[in-house]
C-alpha positions in Angstrom: 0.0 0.0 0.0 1.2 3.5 -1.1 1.5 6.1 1.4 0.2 9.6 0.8 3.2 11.8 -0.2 3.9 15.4 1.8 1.7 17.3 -0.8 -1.7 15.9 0.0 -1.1 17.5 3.5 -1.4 21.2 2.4 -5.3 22.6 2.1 -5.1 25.4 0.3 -2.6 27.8 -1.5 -0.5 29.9 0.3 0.2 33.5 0.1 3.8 32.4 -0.6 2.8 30.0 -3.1 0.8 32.3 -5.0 3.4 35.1 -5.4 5.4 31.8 -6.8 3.2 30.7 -8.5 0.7 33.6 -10.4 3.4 34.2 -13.6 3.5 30.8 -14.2 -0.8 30.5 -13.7 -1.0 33.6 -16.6 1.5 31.4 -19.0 -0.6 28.3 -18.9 -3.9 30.6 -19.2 -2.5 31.9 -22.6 -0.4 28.9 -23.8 -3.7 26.4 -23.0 -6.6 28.4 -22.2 -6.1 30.1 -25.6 -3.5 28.2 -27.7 -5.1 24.8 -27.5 -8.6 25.5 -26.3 -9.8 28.9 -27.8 -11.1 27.0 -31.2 -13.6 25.4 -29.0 -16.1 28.4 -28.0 -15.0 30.0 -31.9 -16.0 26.8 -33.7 -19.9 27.8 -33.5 -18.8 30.8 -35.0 -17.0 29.1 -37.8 -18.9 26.6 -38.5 -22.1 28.9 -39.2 -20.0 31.4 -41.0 -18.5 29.1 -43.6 -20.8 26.8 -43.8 -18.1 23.7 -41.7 -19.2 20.2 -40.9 -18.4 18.1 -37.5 -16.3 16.4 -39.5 -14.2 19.7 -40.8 -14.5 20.8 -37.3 -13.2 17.2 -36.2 -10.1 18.0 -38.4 -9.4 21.0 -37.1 -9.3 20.1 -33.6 -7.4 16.8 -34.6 -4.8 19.2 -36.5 -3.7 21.3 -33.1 -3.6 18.0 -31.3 -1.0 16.7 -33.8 0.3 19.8 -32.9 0.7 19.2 -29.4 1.7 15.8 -29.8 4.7 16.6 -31.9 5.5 19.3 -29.3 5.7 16.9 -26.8 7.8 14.6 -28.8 10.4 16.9 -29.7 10.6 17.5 -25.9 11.0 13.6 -25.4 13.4 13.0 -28.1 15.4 16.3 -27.7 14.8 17.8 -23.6 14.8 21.1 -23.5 17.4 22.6 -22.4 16.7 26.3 -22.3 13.3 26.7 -20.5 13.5 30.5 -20.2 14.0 30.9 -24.1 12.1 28.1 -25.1 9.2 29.0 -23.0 9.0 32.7 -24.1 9.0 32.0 -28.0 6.8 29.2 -27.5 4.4 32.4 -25.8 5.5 34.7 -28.5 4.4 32.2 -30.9 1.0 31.1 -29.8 0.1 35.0 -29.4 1.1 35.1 -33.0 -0.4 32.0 -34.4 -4.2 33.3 -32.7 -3.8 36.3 -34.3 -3.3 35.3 -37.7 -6.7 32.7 -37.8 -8.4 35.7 -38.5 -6.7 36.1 -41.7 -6.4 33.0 -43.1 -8.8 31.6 -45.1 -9.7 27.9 -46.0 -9.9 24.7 -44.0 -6.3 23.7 -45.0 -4.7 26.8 -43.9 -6.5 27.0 -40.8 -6.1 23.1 -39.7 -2.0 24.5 -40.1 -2.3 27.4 -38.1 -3.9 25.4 -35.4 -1.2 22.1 -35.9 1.7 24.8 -35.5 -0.1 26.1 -31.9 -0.5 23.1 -30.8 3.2 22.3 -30.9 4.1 25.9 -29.1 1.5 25.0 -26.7 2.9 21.7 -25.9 6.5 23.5 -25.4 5.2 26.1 -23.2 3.0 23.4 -21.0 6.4 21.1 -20.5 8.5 24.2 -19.5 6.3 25.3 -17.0 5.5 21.8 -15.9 9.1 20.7 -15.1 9.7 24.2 -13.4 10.0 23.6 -9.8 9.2 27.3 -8.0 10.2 25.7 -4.7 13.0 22.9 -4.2 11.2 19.4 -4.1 9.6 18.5 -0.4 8.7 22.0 0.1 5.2 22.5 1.9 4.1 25.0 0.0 4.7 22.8 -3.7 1.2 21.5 -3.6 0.1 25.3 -3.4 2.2 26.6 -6.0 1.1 23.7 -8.4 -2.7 23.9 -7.6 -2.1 27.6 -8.8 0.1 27.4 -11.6 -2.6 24.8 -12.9 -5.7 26.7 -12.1 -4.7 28.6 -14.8 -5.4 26.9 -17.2 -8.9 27.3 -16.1 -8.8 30.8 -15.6 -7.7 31.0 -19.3 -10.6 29.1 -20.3 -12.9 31.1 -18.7 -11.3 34.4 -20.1 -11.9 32.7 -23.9 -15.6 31.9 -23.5 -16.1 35.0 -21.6 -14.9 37.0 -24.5 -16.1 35.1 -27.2 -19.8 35.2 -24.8 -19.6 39.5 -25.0 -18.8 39.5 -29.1 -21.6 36.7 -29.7 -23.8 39.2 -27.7 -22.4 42.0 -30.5 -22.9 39.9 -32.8 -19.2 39.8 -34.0 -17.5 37.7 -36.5 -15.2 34.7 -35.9 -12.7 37.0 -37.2 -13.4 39.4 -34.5 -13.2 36.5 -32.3 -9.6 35.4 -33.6 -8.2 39.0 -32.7 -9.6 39.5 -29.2 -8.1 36.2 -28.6 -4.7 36.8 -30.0 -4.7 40.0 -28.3 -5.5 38.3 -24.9 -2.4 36.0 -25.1 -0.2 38.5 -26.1 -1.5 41.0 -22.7 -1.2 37.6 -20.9 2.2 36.4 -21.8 3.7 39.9 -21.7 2.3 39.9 -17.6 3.9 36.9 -16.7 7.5 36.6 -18.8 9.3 39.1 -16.8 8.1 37.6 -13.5 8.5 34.0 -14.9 11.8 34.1 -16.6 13.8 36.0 -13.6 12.5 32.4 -11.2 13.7 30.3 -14.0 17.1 31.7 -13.6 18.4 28.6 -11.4 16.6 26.3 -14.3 19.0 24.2 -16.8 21.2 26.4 -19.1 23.3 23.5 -21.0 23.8 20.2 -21.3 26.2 19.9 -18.2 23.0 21.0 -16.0 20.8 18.0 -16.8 20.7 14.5 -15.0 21.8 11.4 -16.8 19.3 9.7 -18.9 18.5 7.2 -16.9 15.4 4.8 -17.5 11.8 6.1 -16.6 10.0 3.7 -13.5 8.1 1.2 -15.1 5.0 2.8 -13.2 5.8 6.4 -14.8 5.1 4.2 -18.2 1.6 3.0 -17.1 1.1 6.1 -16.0 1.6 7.6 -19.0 -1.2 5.1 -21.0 -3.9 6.0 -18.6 -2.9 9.5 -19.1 -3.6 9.2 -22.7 -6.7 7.2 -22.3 -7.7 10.0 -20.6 -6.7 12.6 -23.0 -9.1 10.6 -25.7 -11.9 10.5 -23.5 -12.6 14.0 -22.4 -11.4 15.5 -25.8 -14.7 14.7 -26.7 -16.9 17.3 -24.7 -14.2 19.4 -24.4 -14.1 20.4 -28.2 -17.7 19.9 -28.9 -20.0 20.8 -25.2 -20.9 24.2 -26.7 -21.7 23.3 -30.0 -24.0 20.6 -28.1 -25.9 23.6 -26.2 -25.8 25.6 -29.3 -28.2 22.6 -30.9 -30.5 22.5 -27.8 -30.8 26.5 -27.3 -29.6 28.8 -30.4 -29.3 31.5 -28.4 -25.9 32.4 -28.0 -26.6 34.6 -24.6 -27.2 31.2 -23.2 -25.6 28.4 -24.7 -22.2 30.7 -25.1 -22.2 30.2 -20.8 -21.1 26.2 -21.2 -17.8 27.0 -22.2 -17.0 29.6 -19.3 -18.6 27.1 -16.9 -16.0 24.4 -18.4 -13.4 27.0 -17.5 -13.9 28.2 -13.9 -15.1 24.7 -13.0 -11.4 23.5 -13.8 -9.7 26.5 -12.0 -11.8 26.1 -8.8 -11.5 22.5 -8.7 -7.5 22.9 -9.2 -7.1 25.1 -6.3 -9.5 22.3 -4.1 -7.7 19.6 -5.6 -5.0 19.9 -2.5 -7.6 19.9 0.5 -9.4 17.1 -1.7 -6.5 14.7 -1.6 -5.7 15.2 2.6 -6.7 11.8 2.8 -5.6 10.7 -0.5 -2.1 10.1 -2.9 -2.4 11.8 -6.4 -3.6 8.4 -7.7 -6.5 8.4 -5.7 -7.6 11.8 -6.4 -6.8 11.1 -10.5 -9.4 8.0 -9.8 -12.2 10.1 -8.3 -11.6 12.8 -10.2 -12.1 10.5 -13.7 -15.2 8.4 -12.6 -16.9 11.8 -11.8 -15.9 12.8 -15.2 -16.9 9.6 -16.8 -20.6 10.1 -15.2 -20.6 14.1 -16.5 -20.2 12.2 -19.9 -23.0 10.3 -19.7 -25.3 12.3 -18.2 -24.9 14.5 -21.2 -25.3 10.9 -23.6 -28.4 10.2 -22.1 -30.1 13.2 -21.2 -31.1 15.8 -23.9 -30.9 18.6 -22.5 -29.4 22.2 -21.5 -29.7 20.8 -17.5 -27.3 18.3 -18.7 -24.7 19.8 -20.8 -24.3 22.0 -17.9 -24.0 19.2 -15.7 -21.0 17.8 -18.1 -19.5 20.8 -18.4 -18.9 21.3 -14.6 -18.1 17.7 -14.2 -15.7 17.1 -17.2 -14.3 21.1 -16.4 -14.1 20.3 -12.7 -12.0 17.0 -13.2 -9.7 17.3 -16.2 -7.2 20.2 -14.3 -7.4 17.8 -11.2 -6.5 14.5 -13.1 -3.8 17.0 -14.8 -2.0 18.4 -11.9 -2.2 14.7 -10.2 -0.9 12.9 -12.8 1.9 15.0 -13.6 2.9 15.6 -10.2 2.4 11.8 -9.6 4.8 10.9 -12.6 7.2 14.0 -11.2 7.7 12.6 -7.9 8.2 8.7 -9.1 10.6 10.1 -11.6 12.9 11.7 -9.3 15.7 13.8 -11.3 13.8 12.4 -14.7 10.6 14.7 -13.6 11.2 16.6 -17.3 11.1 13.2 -19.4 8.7 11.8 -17.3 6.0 15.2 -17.6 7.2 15.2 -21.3 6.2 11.4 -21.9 2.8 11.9 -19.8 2.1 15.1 -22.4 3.0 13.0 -25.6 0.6 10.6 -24.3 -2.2 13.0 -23.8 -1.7 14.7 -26.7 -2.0 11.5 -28.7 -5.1 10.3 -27.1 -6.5 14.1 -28.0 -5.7 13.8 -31.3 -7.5 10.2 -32.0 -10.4 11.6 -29.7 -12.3 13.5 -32.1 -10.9 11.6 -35.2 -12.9 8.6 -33.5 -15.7 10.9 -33.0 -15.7 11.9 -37.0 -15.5 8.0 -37.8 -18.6 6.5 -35.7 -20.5 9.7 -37.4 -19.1 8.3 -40.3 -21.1 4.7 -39.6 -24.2 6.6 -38.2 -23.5 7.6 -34.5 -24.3 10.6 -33.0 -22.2 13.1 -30.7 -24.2 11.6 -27.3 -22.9 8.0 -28.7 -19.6 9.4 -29.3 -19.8 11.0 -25.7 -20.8 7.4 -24.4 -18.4 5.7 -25.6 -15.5 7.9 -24.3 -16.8 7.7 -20.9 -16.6 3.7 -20.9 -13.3 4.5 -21.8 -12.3 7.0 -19.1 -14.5 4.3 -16.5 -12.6 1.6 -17.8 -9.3 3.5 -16.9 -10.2 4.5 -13.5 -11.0 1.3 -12.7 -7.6 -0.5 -13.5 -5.5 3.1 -12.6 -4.4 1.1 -8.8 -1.4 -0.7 -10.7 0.2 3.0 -11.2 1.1 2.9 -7.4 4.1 2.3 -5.7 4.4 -1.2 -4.2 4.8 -1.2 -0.4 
């Protein structure tokens, strides 16, 4: 039997922690909250605008998963070694990439756009992911991670929030595109200064990294149910407001799932410490999946704008938890390997992601529908949880 590690003994961020923490919360809000989930609350938009199908919407998604899987690849094969420069042009570069979507025209151009930030998402999420703020051990870590994480959250929030107000004004996609790229760009300009000067003790060169040494066998399986879990949730996480959208057209209230996604993830990310008192990181990655698992169904079986609410605070309010646990799970087994291991738990996420709503675009394909779709990945993510025990350490 596993005992709980220092981390689940903190409650609740510190003061400490957050002044740690906050550059590195504004990062992940641009670099995910906008680089690899702002199609999601545009794609109603697009779709109406130019006339796209699930299954060009499907591609598109697919093509900044690729993205992020080659991202976190190229960190697997080739560790970064720079995390200051790497992690501001990765900013610079997703900023940049948002921006130009509203002028680029055409399904091939724009599935390009989004497979390039994908990848400088997936760079900027491994940087900040192997930072350490504080030195290994440290009470306040749990604090400063729950933080750092939440935004992610916050960042999601911020997108459908925006992209809420210029449905309201009745904007254009391409309207959408801009306010976005000119959110990551006010976002990533916040927290470099802040965020490079703490990554000054970080790896400069080669002579500053530990020995390639093998990854735990247990950091491996971790890895596979991280992935599972990256190809279950993509599903409502790309399509929930485009399933409100089809029950109530009007965008002043189906525009609200995606913000509810958003601030369900950063709330539950700064709980997730208090939640797991009594838990390891494993535990809380179990809980927090079956609860996503029944948000997916719920929304399968029940037609309705009750329960596409329900999914989105379920799926939103688990997927930063099972995030932050399984990367600080597969941090602490891998000891001085923490980079490899968090770069190998993102390749694996990424590739479930990318066959998530490829799957989806298939069994429409042979007559299913989205709630079919949305079963199936939560038998997935139930089947996962269920066989997630053999991830702990052995007494």
């Amino acid at each position: 039997m596993s005992t709980p590690p220092a981390s689940v003994s903190a409650s609740v961020p510190s003061a400490g922690a957050a002044r740690l923490a906050w550059p590195a919360a504004l990062a992940l809000a641009a670099a995910m909250g906008i680089g690899r989930f702002a199609f999601t609350p545009v794609w109603p938009q697009m779709a109406q605008e130019a006339g796209l199908s699930l299954a060009q919407g499907s591609l598109l998604a697919s093509a900044n998963y690729a993205g992020y899987l080659l991202g976190a690849l190229a960190a697997v094969a080739w560790p970064i070694r720079r995390l200051r420069a790497v992690l501001a042009a990765s900013l610079a570069a997703v900023a940049a990439l948002t921006l130009a979507m509203a002028g680029a025209q055409g399904v091939a151009v724009w599935a390009l756009l989004r497979l390039a930030a994908g990848y400088a998402s997936a760079s900027a999420f491994i940087c900040v992911a192997a930072w350490r703020p504080v030195p290994a051990g440290d009470p306040r870590e749990p604090g400063a991670a729950a933080l750092a994480f939440a935004g992610v959250g916050a960042g999601i929030a911020l997108t459908g929030l925006a992209c809420l107000a210029l449905m309201a004004r009745h904007a254009s996609a391409q309207a959408s595109w801009i306010a976005l790229g000119a959110l990551a760009l006010g976002l990533s300009a916040a927290a470099l200064p802040r965020l490079l000067r703490g990554m000054s003790g970080a790896p400069a060169g080669p002579q500053a990294l530990p020995p390639r040494a093998p990854l735990p066998p247990r950091v491996r399986r971790m890895a596979l149910h991280y992935g599972i879990f990256g190809a279950g949730y993509i599903v409502p996480a790309t399509f929930l407001p485009a399933m409100a959208k089809d029950i109530v057209p009007d965008p002043a209230v189906f525009g609200w799932a995606w913000p509810a996604f958003g601030l369900a993830a950063m709330l539950s990310c700064l709980a997730a410490p208090r939640l797991a008192r009594r838990a390891d990181e494993i535990g809380l990655w179990r809980a927090a999946q079956w609860l996503m698992a029944l948000g997916m169904l719920a929304a399968a079986g029940w037609h309705s704008l009750a329960a596409v609410v329900l999914a989105a605070l379920l799926v939103g309010g688990t997927f930063m938890v099972i995030t932050q646990a399984g990367i600080l799970a597969a941090r602490r087994a891998a000891g001085a390997q923490a980079p490899r291991a968090a770069a190998l738990l993102t390749s694996a996420f990424a590739a479930g992601q990318m066959l998530g709503p490829l799957a989806a675009s298939w069994a429409q394909r042979l007559g299913a529908d989205l709630p079919q779709a949305l079963a199936g990945a939560a038998l997935l993510l139930a089947a996962s949880a269920w066989r997630l025990g053999t991830c702990r350490e052995k007494a």
